[in-house]
N, C-alpha and C positions, 0 to 999 in steps of 0.2 A: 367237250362241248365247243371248247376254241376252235380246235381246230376244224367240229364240222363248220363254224362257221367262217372258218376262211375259204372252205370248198366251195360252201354257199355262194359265197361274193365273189371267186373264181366265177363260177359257172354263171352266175347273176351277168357279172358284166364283160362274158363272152358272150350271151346270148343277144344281148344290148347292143354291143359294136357287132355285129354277125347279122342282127339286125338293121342299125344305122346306115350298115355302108351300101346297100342297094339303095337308100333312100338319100343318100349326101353324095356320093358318088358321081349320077346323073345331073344334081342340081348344081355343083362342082363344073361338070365340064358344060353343061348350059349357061354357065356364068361366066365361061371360060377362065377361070380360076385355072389357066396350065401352069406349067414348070418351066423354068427358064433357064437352060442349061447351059454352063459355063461354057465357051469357046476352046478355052485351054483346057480341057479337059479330056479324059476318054476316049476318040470318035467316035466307040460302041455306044456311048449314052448321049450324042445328039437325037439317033431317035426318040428319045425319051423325051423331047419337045413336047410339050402339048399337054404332057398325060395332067391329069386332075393333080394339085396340090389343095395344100389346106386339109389335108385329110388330118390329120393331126386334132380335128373339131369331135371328131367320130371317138377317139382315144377320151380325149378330157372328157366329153359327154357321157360315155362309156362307165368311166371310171367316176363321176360327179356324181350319176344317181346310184349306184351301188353302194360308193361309200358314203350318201346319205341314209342310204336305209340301212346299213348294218353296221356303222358307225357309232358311240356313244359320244354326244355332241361339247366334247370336255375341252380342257386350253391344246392339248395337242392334237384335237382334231384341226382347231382353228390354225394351229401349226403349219399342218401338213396341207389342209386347203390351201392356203394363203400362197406356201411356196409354189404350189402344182398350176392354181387356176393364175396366180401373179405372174409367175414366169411363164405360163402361157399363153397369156395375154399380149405379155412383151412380145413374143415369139408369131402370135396371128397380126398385130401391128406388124413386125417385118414381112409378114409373108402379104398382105395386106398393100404392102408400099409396093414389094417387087411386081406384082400382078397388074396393079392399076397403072403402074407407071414402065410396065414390060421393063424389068432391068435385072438384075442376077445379083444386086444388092441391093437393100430394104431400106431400114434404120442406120444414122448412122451410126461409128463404134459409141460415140457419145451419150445418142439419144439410148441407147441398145443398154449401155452400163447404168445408166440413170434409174431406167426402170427395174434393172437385176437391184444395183445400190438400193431402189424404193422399197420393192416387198423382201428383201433380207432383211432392211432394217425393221420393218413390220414383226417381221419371224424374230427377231434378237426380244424385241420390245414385249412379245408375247414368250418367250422364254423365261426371260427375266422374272415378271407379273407370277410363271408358276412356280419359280424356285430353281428351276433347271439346274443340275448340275454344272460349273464349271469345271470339274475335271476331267480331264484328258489322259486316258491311259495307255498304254502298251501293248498291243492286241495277243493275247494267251500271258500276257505278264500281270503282276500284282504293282509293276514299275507307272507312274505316271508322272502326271505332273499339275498342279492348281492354277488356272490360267487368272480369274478374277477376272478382274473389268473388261481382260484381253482378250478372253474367250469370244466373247462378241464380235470383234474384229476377225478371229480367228474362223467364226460362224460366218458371217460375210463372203471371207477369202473363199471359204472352201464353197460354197454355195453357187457366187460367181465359177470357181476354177472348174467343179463338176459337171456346172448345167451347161458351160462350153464346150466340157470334154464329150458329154455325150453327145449336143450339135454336132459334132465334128464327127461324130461315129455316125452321123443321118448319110451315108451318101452312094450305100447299094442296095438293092432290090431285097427287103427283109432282114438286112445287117441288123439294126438298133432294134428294129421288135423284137427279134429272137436274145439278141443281146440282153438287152433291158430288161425281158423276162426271165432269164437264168437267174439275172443278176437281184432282183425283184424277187425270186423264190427263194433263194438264199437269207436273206435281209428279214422276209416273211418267217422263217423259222428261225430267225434270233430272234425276233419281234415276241415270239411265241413264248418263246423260252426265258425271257426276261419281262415277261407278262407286260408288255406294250400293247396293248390289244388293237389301240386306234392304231398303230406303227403298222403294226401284222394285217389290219384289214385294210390300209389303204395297199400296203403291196399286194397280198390277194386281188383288190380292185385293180390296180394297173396290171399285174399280170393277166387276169382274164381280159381288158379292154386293150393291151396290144399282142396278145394271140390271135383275139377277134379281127383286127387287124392286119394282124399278117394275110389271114384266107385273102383278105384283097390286095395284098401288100407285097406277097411272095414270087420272085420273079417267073413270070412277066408282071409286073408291076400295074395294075387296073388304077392305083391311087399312091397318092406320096404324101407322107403326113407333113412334110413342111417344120418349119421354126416352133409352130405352134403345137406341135408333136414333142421335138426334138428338146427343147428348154420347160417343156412341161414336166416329162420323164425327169429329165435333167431337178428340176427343182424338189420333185415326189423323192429319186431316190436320195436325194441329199438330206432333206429333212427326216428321212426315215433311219438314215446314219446317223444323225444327231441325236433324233431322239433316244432311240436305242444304243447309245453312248460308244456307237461304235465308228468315231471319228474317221479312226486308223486305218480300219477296217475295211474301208473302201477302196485301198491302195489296192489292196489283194483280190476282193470281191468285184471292182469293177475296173479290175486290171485292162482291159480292154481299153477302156474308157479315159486310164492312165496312158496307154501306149499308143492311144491316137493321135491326144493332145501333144506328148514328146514329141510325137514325129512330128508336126506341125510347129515346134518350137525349135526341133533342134534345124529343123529343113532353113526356116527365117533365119537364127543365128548364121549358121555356115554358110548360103547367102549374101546375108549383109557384112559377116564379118573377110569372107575370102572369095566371096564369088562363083563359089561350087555348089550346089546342090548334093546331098546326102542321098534322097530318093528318087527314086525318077517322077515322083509326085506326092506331094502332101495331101492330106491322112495319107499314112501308109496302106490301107485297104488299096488303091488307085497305084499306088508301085508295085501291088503282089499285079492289079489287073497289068498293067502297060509291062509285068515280066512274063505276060503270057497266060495268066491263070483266068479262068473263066469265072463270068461275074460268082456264078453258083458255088464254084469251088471257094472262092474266097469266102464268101458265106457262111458257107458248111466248116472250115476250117475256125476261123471267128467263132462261131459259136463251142465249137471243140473245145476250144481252150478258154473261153468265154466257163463252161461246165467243169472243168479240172483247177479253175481259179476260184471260183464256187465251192467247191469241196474242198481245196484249199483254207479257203476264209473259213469255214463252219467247222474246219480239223483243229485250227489254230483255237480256233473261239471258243474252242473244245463241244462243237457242237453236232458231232458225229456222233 
C-alpha cells in the first residue's frame, strides 16, 4: 500500500507541474521575470538572457499540494514543510531581488544565511518537541556516535552546507532536476524501508514535481527554476536525510552535490591562497563545458553518475 502510494504522489505531482508550467511560464516572461546571466561565464549561455526565471514557484507548488493530500499531517510533516517552503522562500527573495533590481546577485551572503539560520532553527526546534533522535551513525555500520545538544548545530550545518550545494548544482539546462530526482528516489526507498512514510512521500512529491519540470526545463531550456527552485530541493532533500537518520548518507547519495560544492571551495582556496585557479570554472559542471563538452553531454554524464552514487548509497544502507 506504501508504496502505491508514493506512485500516486509521483504521478499526482507530475501531472501538477506539467500542468503549472504552460500556465506560470507565459506570466513569467510577461513579468519579465528573465535571467540574468553572469558575464564571466560560458559565452554559450549568454543567450540564455532573458529566458523566464522563478520557475522554481511551479516545483514548490507542485510538490505543496500533492504532499498535502497524501501526507499525514504529524511533527515531521511540519519538518519537511518548513525546510522545503522556508528555504524557498529564502531563495524567491533572492531571485526576487535579482529581477527587480537586473543584477546577477540577490540577497546578500548575510541576509541569505539569516534566513537558511531562521527555518533550521524552526526544523531543530520541531525535532526536538518529537523526540528525534540524536544519534549519528555510520552508513552500513552498527558504529556511531550520540551527538546531544550538538546535534542540533550539527542539523543547522548540514542543512545550510546541502541546500548550497545543490544551489550550486542549478547552472545547466536540466542538471539539478534530473539530479535531485535520482537523488530523491533513492532517499524515497529508505524512507520506505525505515517506515518514514511523511520522509518517502515528500520525496515521491519532489520527484514527480521536478521531472514535471524538467518537460520544460530540458535543454533548450523554455524556463529556470531559479534560488527558489534550487534551496527549496536543497532544504526537502536535507530534511529527508535527517529524518530518515540517514545523516551520512548523503555524502554518497548526493555525491554530486558533494563535488560541486568542493569544486567551488577548493577553486576560492587555491585562488586566494596562491593565485591559480584549479578549474577553468567553478562548479565544476562549467570546466567539463569551457573543456569542450556540450552543455547536454555534461548532463547526460552528471546524471550517470548521479544513478551509480544512488545504488551506491542504497548498497551501503543495504537497501538493494
Amino acid at each position: 500500500m506504501d508504496f502505491k502510494l508514493i506512485l500516486m504522489t509521483i504521478g499526482v505531482s507530475f501531472i501538477l507541474a506539467v500542468i503549472l508550467g504552460p500556465l506560470c511560464i507565459p506570466l513569467l516572461r510577461r513579468l519579465k521575470f528573465g535571467q540574468q546571466v553572469r558575464e564571466d561565464g560560458p559565452k554559450g549561455h549568454l543567450k540564455k538572457a532573458g529566458t523566464p526565471t522563478m520557475g522554481g514557484a511551479i516545483i514548490l507548488l507542485a510538490f505543496t499540494l500533492a504532499f498535502l493530500k497524501f501526507s499525514v499531517m504529524d511533527t515531521d510533516f511540519y519538518v519537511l514543510l518548513v525546510a522545503t517552503l522556508g528555504f524557498g522562500l529564502v531563495g524567491f527573495l533572492d531571485d526576487y531581488i535579482k529581477i527587480i533590481f537586473k543584477r546577477s546577485l540577490g540577497l546578500t551572503a548575510k541576509q541569505k544565511l539569516f534566513g537558511q539560520l531562521l527555518f533550521s532553527g524552526i526544523v531543530c526546534v520541531l525535532l526536538a518537541q518529537s523526540g528525534h533522535s540524536t544519534f549519528v551513525g555510520v552508513p552500513g555500520t552498527s558504529v556511531g556516535l550520540e551527538l546531544g545538544w550538538f546535534y542540533y548545530v550539527f542539523v543547522i550545518l548540514m542543512m545550510l552546507a546541502i541546500s548550497n550545494a545543490v544551489n550550486f548544482t542549478d547552472g545547466l539546462d536540466g542538471l539539478l532536476s534530473g539530479v535531485s530526482a535520482i537523488a530523491f528516489a533513492a532517499f524515497a526507498i529508505i524512507a520506505l524501508q525505515a517506515s518514514e512514510i511523511a520522509a518517502a512521500v515528500c520525496a515521491a512529491a519532489m520527484i514527480g514535481a521536478v521531472l514535471g519540470f524538467l518537460v520544460f526545463n530540458a535543454h533548450p531550456a523554455k524556463v529556470f527554476m531559479g534560488d527558489s527552485g534550487s534551496l527549496g530541493i536543497g532544504g526537502a532533500i536535507a530534511a529527508v536525510a535527517i529524518l530518515t537518520k540517514t545523516e551520512l548518507l548523503f555524502i554518497i547519495i548526493g555525491g554530486i552535490f558533494v563535488i560541486e560544492m568542493l569544486s567551488v571551495v577548493i577553486q576560492v582556496v587555491s585562488f586566494k591562497t596562491t593565485g591559480k585557479r584549479v578549474f577553468k570554472m567553478s562548479p565544476i559542471h562549467h570546466h567539463f563545458e569551457l573543456s569542450g563538452w556540450s552543455e547536454w553531454r555534461v548532463v547526460i554524464t552528471f546524471w550517470v553518475v548521479g544513478i551509480l552514487l544512488a545504488g551506491l548509497g542504497l548498497w551501503i544502507n543495504k537497501g538493494l
